[in-house]
N, C-alpha and C positions, 0 to 999 in steps of 0.2 A: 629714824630707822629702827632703832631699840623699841621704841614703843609700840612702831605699828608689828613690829613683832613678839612682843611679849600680847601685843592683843589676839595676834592671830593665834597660838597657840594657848594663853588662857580661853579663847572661845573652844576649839577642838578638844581640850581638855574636857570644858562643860559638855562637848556633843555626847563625849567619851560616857563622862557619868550620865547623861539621860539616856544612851543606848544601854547600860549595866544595869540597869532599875525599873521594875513595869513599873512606869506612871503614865499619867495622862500625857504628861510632854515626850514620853519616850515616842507616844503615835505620832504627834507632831513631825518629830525629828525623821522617825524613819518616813513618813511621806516627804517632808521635805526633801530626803536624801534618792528618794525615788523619782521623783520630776528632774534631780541635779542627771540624775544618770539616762535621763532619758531627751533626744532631742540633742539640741547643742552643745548641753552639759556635757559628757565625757571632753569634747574637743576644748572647751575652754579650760576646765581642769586642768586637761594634761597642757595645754599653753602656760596656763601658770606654774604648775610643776617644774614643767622645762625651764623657764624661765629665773627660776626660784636656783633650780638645781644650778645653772647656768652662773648665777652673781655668787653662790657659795665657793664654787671653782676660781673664780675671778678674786673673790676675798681673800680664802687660800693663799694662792700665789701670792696676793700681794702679801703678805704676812710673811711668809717666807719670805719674801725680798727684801722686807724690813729688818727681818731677823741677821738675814747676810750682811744687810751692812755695804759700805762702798771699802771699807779697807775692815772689817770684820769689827768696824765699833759700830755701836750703836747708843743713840742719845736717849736720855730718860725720858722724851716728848713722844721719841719713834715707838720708845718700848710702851709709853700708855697708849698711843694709836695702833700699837698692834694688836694690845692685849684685846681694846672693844674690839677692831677687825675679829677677832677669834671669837669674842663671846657672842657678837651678829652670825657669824660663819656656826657657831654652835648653836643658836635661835633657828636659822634658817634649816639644820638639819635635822632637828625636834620637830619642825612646822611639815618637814617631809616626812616625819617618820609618822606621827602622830595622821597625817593626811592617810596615809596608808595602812593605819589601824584604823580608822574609823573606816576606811572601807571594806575593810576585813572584818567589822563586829558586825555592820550594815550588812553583808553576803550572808553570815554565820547566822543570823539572825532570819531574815527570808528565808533558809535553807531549811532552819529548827523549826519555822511556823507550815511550811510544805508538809516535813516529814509530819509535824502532828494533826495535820489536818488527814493524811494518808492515813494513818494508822486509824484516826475516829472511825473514816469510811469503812474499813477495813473491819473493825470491833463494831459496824453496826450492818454490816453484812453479816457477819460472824450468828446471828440468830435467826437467820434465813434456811431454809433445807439449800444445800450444796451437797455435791458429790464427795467420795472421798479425796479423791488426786486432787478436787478444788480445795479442799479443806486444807492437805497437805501443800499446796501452794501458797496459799495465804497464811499459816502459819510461817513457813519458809522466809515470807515476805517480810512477816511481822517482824520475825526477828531480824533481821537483814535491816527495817528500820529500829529498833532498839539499838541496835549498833551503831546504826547512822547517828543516833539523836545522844548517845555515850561520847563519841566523837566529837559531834560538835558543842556538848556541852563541855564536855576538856580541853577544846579548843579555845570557848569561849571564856573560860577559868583563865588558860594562862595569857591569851588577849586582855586580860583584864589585871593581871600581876606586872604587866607591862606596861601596862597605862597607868598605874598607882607607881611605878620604881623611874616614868615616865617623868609624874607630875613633883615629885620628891627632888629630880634632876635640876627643873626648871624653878623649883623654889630656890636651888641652891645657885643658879644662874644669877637670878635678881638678887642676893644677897651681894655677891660675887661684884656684879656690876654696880649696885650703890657705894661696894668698896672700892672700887676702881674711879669712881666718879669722884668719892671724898680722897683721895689720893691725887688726885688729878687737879681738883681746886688746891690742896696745900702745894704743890707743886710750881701750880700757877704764882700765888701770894710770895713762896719762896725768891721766885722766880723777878718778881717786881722789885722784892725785898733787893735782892741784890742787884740788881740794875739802878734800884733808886744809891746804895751805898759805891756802885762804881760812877755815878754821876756827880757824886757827893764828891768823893776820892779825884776826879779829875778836873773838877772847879778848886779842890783846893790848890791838885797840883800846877792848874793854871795860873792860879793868884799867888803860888810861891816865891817863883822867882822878882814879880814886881815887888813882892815884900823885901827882898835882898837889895836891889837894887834900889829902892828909898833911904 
């Protein structure tokens, strides 16, 4: 489960930086992201969204119910099974949050290529004879988009300080969880350890008494 989740949101991460950068893969991505949304795609999405959201809930509570405990202890095996429950429960809400920025750069992005396709028409009308009230309109307009494309470019600035304090999170995720994993193996070893020294301990206390009695 960790894995296919650190994959999904290491892939959305990469969409993240090729929508942030004109390259050639940026056009890729946004057509690809344009067929997603057209057609079956929104309904499948949001099926996995829900679904997605649905087992984080479910994780949740169990965590919490590990944490309560049956008489408020809890065992060292419970506390390493809760800790992953948390850091999947915490994967799985990066993989939602992240799902919903890349469709908010993907919107932000269509929106910014509209306005400046308007504005071209707009500045190549601009050397045509028009009237005055038409002139004062289309200036009106112009600026109306300047503003629009100020917006969404501030927009698209702190979508993008998101996604860098995003991907900085999930590095510290995977560090997090190789330390819980090496935790979890000496745990384990300890755990043999003493089970091999209580088996030890009860052979010899079974062979005690027939040493007495010889």
């Amino acid at each position: 489960m960790l894995h296919i989740l650190f994959a999904a949101t290491l892939t959305e991460s990469l969409v993240i930086l090729s929508l942030l950068f004109k390259t050639p893969v940026r056009k890729l991505v946004i057509g690809g992201l344009d067929r997603v949304k057209h057609g079956r795609g929104p309904i499948v999405v949001k099926t996995v969204a829900g679904t997605v959201f649905v087992v984080l809930v479910s994780t949740v509570y169990g965590v919490v119910g590990i944490r309560r405990g049956e008489d408020g202890e809890v065992s060292v095996t419970d506390q390493i099974v809760a800790a992953r429950h948390l850091l999947e429960a915490s994967l799985m809400g990066f993989f939602l949050f992240l799902a919903l920025l890349v469709d908010r750069l993907h919107h932000y992005i269509r929106e910014l290529r509209i306005r400046r396709k308007s504005m071209e028409v707009v500045q190549k009308n601009d050397g045509k004879f028009v009237g005055v009230e038409d002139m004062k309109a289309r200036e009106e307009q112009l600026g109306t988009f300047k503003a629009m494309i100020r917006q969404l470019e501030s927009d698209l600035e702190s979508k993008t300080k998101e996604a860098y304090n995003a991907e900085s999170n999930i590095e510290a995720l995977r560090k997090q969880s190789e330390g819980l994993l090496l935790e979890y193996d000496r745990l384990l070893a300890e755990n043999q350890e003493l089970r091999s020294q209580l088996q030890s301990l009860d052979q010899r206390l079974s062979h005690s008494p027939i040493k007495k009695n010889s």
